[in-house]
C-alpha positions as CSV (number, residue, x, y, z in Angstrom):
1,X,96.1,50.8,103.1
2,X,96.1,53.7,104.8
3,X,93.6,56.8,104.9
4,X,94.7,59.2,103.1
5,X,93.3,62.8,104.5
6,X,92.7,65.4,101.0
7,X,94.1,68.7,102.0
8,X,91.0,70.9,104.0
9,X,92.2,74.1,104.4
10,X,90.9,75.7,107.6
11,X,90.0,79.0,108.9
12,X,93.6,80.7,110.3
13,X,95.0,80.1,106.0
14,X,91.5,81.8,104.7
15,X,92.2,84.9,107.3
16,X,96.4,84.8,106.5
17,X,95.7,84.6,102.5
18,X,93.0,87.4,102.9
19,X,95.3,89.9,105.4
20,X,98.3,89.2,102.9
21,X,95.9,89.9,99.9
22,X,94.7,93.3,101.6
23,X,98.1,94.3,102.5
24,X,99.4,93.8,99.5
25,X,96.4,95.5,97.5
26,X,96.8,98.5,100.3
27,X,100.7,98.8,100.1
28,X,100.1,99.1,95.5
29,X,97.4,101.6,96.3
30,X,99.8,103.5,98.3
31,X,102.7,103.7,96.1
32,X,100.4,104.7,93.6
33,X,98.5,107.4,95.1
34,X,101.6,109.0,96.9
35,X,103.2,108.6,93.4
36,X,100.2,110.9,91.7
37,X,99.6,113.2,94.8
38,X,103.4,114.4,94.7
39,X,103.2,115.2,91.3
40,X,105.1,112.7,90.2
41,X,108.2,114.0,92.6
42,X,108.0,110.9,95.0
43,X,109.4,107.9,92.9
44,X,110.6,108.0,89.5
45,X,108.5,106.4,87.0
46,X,111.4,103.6,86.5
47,X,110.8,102.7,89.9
48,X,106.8,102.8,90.5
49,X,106.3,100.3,87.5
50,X,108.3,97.2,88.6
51,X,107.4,98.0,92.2
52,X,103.6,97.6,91.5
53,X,104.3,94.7,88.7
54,X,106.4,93.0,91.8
55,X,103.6,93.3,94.1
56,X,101.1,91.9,91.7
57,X,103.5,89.0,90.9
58,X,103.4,88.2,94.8
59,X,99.3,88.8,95.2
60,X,99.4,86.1,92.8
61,X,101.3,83.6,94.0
62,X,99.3,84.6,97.6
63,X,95.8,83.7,95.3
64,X,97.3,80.5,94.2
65,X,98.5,79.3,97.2
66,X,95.8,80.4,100.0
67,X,92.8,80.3,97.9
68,X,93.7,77.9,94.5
69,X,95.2,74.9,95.9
C-alpha cells in the first residue's frame, strides 16, 4: 500500500491566498470610496452593488480555497 501524502499547503499558497485577499479587499474599498467621494456621480448605484457583492463572492471562494481546505 502506498503512502499516501495529506495535502500540506506550503508558504508560496499562504502569500497568493493573502495578496488575492488584500487585492480584492483593496479593489471593494476603492469602488466604494470613489463611489461616495464623487457624490455618487462615479457609478450608478445599479452597478456599485453587484460589483462589490461579485467581489465578495470571489474573496470567498479565495478563503475557501487558500486558507479552508
Amino acid at each position: 500500500m502506498k503512502n499516501l501524502k495529506l495535502h500540506q499547503p506550503n508558504v508560496r499558497q499562504y502569500i497568493a491566498g493573502f495578496s488575492l485577499s488584500v487585492l480584492l479587499t483593496l479593489l471593494a474599498f476603492g469602488i466604494a470610496q470613489l463611489h461616495l467621494s464623487s457624490g455618487h456621480e462615479t457609478f450608478n448605484h445599479d452597478l456599485v452593488v453587484p460589483l462589490i457583492l461579485g467581489l465578495a463572492f470571489i474573496q470567498l471562494i479565495v478563503q475557501l480555497v487558500f486558507f479552508l481546505h
